[in-house]
N, C-alpha and C positions, 0 to 999 in steps of 0.2 A: 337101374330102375327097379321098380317094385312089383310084382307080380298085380293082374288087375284084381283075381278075386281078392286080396288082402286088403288093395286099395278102395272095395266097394265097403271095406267093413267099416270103414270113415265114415260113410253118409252120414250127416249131419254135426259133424264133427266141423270145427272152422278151420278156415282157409285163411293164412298169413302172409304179407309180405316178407320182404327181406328187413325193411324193419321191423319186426311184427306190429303191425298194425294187423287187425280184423279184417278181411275184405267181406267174409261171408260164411256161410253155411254150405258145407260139400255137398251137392244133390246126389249127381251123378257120373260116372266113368263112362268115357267115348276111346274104344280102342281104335286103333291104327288096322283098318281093314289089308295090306301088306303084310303087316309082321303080326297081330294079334298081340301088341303090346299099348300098353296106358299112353295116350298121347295127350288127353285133356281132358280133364274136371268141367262139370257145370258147377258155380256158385251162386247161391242166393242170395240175393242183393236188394235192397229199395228201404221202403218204410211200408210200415202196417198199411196193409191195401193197396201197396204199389211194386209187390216185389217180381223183382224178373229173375230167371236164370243167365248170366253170361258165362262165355267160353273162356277158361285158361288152360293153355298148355302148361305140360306136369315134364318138360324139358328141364334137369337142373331141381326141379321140386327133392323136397326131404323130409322127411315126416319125424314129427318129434313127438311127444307125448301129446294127448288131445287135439295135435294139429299137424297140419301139412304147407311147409313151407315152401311158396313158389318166387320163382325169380323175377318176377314181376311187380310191379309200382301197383298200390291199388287205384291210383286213380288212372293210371293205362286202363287196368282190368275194368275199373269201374264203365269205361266208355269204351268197352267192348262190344261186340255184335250181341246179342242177348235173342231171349225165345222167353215168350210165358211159361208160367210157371206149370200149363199142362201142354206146353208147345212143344213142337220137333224142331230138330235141325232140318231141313228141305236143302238136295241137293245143292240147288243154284244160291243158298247164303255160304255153303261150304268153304268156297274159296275166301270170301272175307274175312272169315272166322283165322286163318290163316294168313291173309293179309295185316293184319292187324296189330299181330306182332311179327311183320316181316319176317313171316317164316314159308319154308317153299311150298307150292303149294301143285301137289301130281297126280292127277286120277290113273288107277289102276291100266293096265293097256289096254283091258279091254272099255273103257271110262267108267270103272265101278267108282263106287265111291271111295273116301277116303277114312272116313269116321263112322264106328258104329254105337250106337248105347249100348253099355252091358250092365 
């Protein structure tokens, strides 16, 4: 994987399928509150006056010249869990965001969370 500061220098840089297709504009990095590594991207998504952030996991992602390719279908991504565009994650959506792409989902032992924005 990529270190997260490197990855934050993307912001606004697009977000590609594995065919490249467009999904979005990279907002923001949410590290893995465990390991302090990149575990998902927000992308921005919609049309003029409709756009939301959704969650992709950077599992398998690659970054190439002005973009960063995720392993992900944009129309999975596109109907993914989402947040406004000045929204948060909130705990209790966490596990979905995870679901979603049936990936495990573990809160800390102590039940911290799982995702943080960096």
């Amino acid at each position: 994987m990529f270190p997260a500061e490197n990855l934050r220098d993307w912001r606004g840089e697009k977000v590609i399928d594995p065919n490249d297709d467009k999904i979005g504009d990279l907002e923001a990095v949410y590290v893995d509150t465990a390991t302090d590594e990149p575990a998902f991207v927000t992308v921005r998504v919609g049309f003029i006056g409709r756009h939301r952030l959704v969650f992709v996991p950077l599992d398998g992602a690659t970054v190439k010249p002005a973009a960063v390719r995720v392993r992900y279908d944009k129309k999975l991504v596109g109907n993914a869990p989402s947040i406004d565009l000045d929204g948060e994650l909130t705990a209790a959506d966490e596990p979905g965001v995870f679901a979603h792409y049936d990936l495990l989902y573990q809160t800390g032992t102590a039940g911290e969370r799982r995702l943080a924005r960096r």
